[in-house]
C-alpha positions in Angstrom: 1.8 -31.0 -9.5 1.6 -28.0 -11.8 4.8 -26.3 -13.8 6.4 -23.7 -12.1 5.6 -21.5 -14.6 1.3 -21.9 -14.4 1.5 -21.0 -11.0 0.3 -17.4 -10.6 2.7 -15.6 -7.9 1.2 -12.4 -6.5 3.8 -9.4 -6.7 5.2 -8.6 -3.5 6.5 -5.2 -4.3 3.9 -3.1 -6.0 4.1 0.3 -8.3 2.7 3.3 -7.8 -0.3 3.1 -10.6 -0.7 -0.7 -8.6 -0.8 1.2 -5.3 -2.9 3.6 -6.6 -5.4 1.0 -7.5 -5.5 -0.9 -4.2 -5.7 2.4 -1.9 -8.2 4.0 -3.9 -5.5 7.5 -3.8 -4.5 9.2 -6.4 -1.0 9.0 -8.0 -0.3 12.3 -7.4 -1.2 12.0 -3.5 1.1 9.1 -3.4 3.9 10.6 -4.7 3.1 13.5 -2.2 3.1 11.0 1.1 6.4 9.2 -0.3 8.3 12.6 -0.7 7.0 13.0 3.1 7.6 10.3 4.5 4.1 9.2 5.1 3.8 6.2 3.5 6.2 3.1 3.7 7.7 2.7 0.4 11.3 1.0 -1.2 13.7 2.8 -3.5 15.1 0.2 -5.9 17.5 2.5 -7.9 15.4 5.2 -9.3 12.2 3.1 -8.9 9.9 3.9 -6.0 8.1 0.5 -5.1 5.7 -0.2 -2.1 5.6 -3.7 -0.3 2.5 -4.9 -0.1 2.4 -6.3 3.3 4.1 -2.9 4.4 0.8 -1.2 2.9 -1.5 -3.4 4.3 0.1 -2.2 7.7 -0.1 1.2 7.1 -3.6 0.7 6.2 -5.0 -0.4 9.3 -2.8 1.5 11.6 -4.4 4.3 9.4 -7.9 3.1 11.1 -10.0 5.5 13.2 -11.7 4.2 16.0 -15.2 5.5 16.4 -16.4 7.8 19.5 -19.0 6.2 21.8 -21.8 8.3 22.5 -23.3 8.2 26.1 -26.6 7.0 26.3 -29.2 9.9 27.7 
């Protein structure tokens, strides 16, 4: 079994640049959708940090279903 240490451990709370990254948003739209609410984010003292599973969420309940065309 490996140390503790060599085991790579995925962050679970992400930063902005980080989020930034994943969503393919800027930081600056971001930091707009935190300061309204549209976004799920965590305030860890001044920090502003985003779970990723929270994100992933958001993310596919951000999905738009395509219209279905009638056949003529």
């Amino acid at each position: 079994m490996l140390p503790a240490e060599t085991i790579p451990i995925a962050p679970r709370l992400l930063d902005i640049q980080q989020v930034a990254t994943y969503t393919g948003l800027s930081v600056h739209t971001l930091y707009t959708m935190v300061s309204q609410r549209r976004i799920p984010f965590v305030k860890m003292g001044r920090l502003t940090k985003f779970d990723r599973e929270e994100i992933d969420k958001w993310i596919t309940r951000q999905r738009v279903a395509p219209i279905r065309r009638a056949r003529t």
